[in-house]
C-alpha positions in Angstrom: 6.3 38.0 63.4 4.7 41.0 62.0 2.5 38.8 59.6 1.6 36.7 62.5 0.0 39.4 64.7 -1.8 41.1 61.8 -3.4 37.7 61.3 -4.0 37.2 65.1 -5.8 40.4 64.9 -7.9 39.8 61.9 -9.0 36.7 63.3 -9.8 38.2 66.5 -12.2 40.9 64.4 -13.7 38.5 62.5 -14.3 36.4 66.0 -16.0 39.6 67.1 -17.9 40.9 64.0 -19.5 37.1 63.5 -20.0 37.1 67.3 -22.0 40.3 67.3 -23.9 39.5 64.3 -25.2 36.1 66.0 -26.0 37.7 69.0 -28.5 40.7 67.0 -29.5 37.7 65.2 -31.0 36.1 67.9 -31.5 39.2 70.0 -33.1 41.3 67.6 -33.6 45.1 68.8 -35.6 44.9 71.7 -36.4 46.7 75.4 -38.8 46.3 77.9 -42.4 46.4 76.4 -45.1 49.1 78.2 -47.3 46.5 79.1 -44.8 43.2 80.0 -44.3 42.1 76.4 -41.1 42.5 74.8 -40.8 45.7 72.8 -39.2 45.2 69.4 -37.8 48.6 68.2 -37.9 49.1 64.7 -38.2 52.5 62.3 -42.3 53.5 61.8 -41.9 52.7 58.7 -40.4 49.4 59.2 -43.5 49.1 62.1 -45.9 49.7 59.5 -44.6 47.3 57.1 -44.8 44.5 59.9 -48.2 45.5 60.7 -48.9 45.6 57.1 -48.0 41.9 57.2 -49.9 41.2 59.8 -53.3 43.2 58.3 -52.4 40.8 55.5 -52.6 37.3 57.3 -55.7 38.7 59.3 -57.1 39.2 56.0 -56.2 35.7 54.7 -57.3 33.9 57.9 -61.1 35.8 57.0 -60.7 34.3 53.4 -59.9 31.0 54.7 -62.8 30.4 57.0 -65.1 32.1 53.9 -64.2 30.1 51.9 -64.5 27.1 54.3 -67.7 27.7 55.4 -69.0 27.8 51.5 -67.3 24.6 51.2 -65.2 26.9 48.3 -61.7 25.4 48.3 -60.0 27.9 45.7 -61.1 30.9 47.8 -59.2 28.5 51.0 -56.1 28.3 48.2 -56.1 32.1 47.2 -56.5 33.4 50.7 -54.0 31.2 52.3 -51.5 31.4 49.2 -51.8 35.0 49.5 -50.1 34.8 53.1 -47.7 32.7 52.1 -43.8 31.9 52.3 -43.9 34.2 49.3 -45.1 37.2 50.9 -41.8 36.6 53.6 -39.6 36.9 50.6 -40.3 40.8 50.5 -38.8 41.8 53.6 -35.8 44.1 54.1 -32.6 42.1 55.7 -31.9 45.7 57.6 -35.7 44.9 59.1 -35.2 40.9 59.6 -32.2 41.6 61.4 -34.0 43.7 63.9 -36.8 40.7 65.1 -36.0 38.6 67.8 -35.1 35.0 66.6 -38.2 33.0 68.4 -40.3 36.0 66.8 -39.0 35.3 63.0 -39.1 31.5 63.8 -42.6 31.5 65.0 -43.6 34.8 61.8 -42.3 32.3 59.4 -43.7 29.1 60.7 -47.5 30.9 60.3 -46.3 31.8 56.1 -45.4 27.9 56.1 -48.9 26.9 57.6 -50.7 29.4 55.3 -48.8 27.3 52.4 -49.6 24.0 54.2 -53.6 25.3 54.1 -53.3 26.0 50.8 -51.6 22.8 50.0 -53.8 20.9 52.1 -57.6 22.5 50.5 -55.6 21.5 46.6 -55.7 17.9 47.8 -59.1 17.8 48.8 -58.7 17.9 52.3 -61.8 18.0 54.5 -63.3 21.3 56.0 -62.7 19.9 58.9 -59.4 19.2 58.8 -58.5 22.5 57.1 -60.5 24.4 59.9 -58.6 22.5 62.3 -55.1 23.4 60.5 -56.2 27.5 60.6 -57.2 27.3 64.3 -53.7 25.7 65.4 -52.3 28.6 63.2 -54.4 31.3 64.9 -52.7 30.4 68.7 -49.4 30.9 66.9 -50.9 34.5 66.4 -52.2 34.9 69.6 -48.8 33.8 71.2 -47.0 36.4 69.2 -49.5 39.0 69.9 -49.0 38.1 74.2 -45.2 38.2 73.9 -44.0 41.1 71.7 -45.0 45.1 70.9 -43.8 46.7 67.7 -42.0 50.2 69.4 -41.3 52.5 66.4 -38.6 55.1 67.1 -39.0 58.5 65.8 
């Protein structure tokens, strides 16, 4: 009998310390933004690194329509390689577990496109095309930059 409610109540933990990792999961750690968005609160130095991130793609978008507009599709491959599913590899679990789920869904669906891009410009793909590719990326961007802040805590 002893056995049984040790069990019960081992069961009942686990129950609860999977339950409450889904819901951070999903959740992230958020509050009320200062301007309507949804504040995701995170270390500065965690902030930074998002930021960083970000800095990064902005960067690779620029290399990508450079290297469009000079019709120079290994500058298209380097810039959007550079932003990458690879550069998602680097983050801290501590940090991916903070961010919202629809917030690392839509983070890692713009590292997929940047791979797509670069996929796409190695098989010849027309300007056009590719153009058209980082444009439907960019409103993934601006849709993330509408609905959430970073809020560092001190």
């Amino acid at each position: 009998m002893r056995s049984c409610k040790f069990g019960l109540i081992s069961l009942l933990l686990w129950i609860a310390t999977v339950a409450t990792f889904a819901w951070f999961f999903i959740h992230g750690n958020t509050t009320a933004g200062t301007d309507r968005r949804t504040a995701i609160v995170m270390k500065a130095s965690e902030r930074e690194f998002v930021l960083s991130e970000m800095r990064g793609m902005l960067v690779a978008t620029q290399g990508i329509m450079e290297g469009a507009n000079r019709g120079d599709m290994q500058a298209v491959i380097k810039a959007a390689s550079a932003a990458g599913m690879g550069v998602a590899a680097d983050a801290n679990p501590a940090l991916i577990a903070k961010l919202p789920l629809d917030f690392k869904t839509l983070g890692m669906s713009v590292h997929q496109d940047m791979d797509d891009i670069a996929k796409a410009a190695a098989a010849g793909t027309p300007t056009a095309e590719i153009l058209k590719m980082e444009s439907n990326t960019l409103t993934k961007c601006i849709a993330c930059h509408s609905v959430w802040q970073l809020q560092a805590v001190h």
